[in-house]
C-alpha positions as CSV (number, residue, x, y, z in Angstrom):
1,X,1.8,-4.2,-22.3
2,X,5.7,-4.5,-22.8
3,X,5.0,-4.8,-26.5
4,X,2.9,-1.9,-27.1
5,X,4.8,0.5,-24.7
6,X,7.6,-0.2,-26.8
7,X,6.0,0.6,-29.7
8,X,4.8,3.7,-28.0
9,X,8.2,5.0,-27.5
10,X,9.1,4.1,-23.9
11,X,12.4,3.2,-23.3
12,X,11.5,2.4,-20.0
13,X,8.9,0.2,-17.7
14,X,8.8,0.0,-13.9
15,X,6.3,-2.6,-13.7
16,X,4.7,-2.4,-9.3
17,X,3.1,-5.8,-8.5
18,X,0.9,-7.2,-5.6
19,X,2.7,-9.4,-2.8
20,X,4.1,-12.1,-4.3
21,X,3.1,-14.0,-1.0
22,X,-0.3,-13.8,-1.7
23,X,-0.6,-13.1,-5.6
24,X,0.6,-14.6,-9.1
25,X,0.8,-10.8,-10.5
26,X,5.0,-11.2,-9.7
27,X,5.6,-14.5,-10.9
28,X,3.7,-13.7,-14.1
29,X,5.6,-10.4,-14.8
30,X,8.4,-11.8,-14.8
31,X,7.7,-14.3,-17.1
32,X,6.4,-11.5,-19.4
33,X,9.5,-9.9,-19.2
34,X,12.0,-12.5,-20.0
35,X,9.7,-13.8,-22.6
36,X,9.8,-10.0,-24.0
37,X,13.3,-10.3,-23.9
38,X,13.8,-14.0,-25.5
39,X,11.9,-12.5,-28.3
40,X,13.3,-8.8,-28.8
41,X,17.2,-9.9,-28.4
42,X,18.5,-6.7,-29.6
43,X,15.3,-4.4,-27.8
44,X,16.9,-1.4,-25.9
45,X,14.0,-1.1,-23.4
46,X,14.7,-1.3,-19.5
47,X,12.1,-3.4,-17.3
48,X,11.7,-3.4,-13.6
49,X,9.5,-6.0,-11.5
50,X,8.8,-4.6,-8.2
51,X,7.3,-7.3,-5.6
52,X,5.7,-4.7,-3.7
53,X,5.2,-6.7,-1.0
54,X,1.9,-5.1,-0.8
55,X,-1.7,-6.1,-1.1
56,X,-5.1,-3.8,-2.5
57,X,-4.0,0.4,-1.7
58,X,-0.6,-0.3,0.0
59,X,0.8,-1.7,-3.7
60,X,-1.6,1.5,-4.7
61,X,0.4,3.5,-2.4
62,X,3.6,2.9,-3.7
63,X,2.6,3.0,-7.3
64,X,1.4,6.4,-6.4
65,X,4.4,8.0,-4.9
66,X,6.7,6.2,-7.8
67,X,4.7,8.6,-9.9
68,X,4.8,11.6,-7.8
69,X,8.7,10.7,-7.3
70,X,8.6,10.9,-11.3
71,X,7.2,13.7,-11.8
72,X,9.4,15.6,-9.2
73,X,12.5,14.7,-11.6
74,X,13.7,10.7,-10.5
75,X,15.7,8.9,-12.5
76,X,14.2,5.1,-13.6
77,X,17.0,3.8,-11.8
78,X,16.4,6.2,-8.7
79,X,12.4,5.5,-8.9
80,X,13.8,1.4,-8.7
81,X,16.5,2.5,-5.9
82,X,12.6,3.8,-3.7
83,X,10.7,1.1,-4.3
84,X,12.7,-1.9,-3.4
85,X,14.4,0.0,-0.3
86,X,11.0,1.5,1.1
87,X,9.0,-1.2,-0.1
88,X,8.6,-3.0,3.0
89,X,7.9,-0.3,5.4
90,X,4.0,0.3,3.8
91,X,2.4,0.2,6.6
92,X,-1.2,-1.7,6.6
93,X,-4.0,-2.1,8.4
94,X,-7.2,-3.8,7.9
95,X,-10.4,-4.2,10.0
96,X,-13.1,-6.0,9.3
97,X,-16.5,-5.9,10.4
98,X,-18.3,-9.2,8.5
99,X,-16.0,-12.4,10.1
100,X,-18.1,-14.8,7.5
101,X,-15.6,-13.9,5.0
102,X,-12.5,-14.4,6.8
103,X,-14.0,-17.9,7.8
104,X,-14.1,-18.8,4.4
105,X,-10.7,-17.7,3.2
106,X,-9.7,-19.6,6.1
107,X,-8.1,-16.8,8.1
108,X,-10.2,-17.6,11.5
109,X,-11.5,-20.5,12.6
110,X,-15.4,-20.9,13.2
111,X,-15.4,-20.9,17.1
112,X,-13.1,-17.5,17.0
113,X,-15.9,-16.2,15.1
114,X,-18.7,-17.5,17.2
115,X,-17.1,-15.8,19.9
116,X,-16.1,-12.6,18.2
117,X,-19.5,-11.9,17.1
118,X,-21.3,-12.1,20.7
119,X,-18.4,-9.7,22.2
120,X,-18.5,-7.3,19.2
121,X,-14.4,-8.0,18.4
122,X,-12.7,-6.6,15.1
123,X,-9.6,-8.2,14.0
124,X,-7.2,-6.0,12.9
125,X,-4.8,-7.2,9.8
126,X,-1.1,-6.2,8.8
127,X,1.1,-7.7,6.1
128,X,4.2,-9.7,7.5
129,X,6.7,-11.4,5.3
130,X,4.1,-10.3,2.1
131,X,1.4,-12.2,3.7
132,X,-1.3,-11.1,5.7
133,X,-1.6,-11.0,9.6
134,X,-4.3,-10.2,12.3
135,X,-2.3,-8.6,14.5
136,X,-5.1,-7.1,17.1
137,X,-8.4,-7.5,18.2
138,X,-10.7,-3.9,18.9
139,X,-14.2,-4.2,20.2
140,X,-16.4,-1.8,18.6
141,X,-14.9,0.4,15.6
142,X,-14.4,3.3,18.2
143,X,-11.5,1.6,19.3
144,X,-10.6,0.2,15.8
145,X,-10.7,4.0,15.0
146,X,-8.5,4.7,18.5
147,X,-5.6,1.9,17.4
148,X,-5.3,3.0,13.5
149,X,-4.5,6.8,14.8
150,X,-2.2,5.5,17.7
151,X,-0.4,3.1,15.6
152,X,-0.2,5.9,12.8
153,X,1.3,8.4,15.1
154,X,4.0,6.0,16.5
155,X,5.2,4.7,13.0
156,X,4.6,6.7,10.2
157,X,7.8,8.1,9.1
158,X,6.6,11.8,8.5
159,X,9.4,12.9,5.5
160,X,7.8,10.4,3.3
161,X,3.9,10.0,3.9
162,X,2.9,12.9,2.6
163,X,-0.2,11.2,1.8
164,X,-2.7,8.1,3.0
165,X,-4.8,6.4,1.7
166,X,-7.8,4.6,3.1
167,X,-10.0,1.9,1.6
168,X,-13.3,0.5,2.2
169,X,-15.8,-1.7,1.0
170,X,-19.1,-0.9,0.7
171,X,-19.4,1.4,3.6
172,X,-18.0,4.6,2.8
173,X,-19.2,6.6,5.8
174,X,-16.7,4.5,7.6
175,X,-13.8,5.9,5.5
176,X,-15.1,9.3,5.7
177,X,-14.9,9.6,9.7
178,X,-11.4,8.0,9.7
179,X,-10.4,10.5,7.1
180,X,-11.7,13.2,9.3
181,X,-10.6,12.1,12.9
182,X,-6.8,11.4,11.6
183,X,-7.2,15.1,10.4
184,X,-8.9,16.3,13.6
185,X,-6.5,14.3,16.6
186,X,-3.3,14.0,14.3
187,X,-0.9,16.5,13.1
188,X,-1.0,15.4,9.9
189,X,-1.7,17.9,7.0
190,X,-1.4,15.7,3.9
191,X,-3.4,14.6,1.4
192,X,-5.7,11.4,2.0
193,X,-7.2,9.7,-0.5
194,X,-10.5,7.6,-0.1
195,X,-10.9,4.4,-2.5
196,X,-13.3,2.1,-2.7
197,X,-12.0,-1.8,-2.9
198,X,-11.9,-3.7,-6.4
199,X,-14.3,-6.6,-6.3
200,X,-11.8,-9.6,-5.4
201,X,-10.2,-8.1,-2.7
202,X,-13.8,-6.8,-1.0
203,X,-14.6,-10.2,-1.5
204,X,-12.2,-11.9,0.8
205,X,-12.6,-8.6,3.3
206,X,-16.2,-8.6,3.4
207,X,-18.7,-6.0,4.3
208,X,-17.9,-3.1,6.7
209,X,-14.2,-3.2,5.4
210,X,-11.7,-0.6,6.5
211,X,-8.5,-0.2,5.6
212,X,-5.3,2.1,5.9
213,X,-1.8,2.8,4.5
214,X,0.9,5.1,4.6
215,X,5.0,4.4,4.9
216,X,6.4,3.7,8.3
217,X,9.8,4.5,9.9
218,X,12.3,1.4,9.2
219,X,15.9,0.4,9.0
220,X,17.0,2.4,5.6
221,X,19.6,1.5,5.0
222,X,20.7,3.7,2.1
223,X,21.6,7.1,3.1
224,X,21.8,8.7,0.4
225,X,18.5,7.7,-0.9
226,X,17.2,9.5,2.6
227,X,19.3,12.8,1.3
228,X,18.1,12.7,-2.0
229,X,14.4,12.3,-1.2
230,X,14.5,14.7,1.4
231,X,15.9,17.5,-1.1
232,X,13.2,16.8,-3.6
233,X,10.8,17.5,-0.9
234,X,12.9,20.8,0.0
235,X,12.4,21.6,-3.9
236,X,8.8,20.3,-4.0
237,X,8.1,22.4,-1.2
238,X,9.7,25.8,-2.6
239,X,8.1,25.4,-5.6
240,X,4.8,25.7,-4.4
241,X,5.7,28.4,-2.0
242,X,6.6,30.1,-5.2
């Protein structure tokens, strides 16, 4: 891909990869890259690996606003500047509905799932230190449905997400009525984007996945960065006004 980019007449690659924690996208980029480079000594192309950090649509979701970032006028090296200092704060969550799966991938034990099953419970998944998490347990998707909006409305930082998007697996009902209750019991006016899983990942989730993303309030630490983004919103926002 390096190659024929080059040849294409990019000068410039920003190259967004899955959690390194739970993926060999990362590693294997960067191998790419420095063999590009040990074999194109004098190439005046400019690579970036991003470890996103990320698994399935949060990676998506920060692919997605790199491009929108682009297209709104960022630099490469401001587009790098986003990614690896709002990286971390992509919010996930992940419910699951058939525990079988999670079982096999060795994520709960049998007797958690025994028990589960009889009293209805859906874990609820995160990504900590670019691994994944269950960090709740919901019984009955009413209340799955009650914690993702909750959660959303205490962390999402609202300058940034100015869109979500939401996953499933082979249920897409499911995504529909989240789609419409953030919509309906949120102030959010954004776009939200419904995307069915890619085969690996909805084979580790299992039927009856859900799944959500968006960016989340953090400890920026770069100031500037906030300024700048926030004027290209300003802009953004003028121009369609306009």
């Amino acid at each position: 891909i390096f190659e024929s980019s080059k040849k294409e007449g990019y000068k410039e690659i920003l190259c967004i990869c899955m959690s390194s924690g739970t993926s060999g996208a990362y590693q294997s980029a960067v191998l790419a890259k420095d063999y590009y480079y040990s074999n194109n000594e004098s190439a005046d192309i400019k690579i970036h690996i991003v470890d996103s950090c990320s698994m399935s649509l949060g990676s998506g979701w920060l692919i997605m606003k790199a491009a929108q970032l682009l297209e709104e006028g960022f630099t490469f090296e401001e587009l790098i500047e986003f990614c690896e200092e709002y990286k971390k704060n992509i919010k996930h969550f992940l419910c699951v509905d058939d525990l079988d799966n999670l079982i096999k991938s060795g994520r709960l034990s049998n007797s958690s799932a025994f028990i589960g099953k009889i009293l209805n419970i859906k874990p609820i998944m995160t990504m900590k230190d670019g691994k994944g998490k269950i960090i709740a347990k919901e019984r009955g998707l009413r209340r799955v449905f009650r914690y993702y909006i909750e959660e959303f409305e205490k962390r999402v930082d609202k300058d940034q997400t100015n869109f979500i998007n939401i996953g499933y697996t082979d249920n897409i009902k499911l995504a529909e009525d989240l789609k419409k209750e953030i919509y309906e019991k949120t102030d959010f006016t954004g776009e939200i984007y419904i995307m069915q899983k890619g085969s690996a990942v909805g084979t580790h989730v299992g039927s009856g996945g859900l799944s959500m993303f968006f960016l989340e309030k953090g400890n920026i630490v770069d100031q500037n960065l906030r300024d700048k983004l926030k004027m290209r919103i300003k802009n953004l926002k003028e121009l369609i006004i306009d």
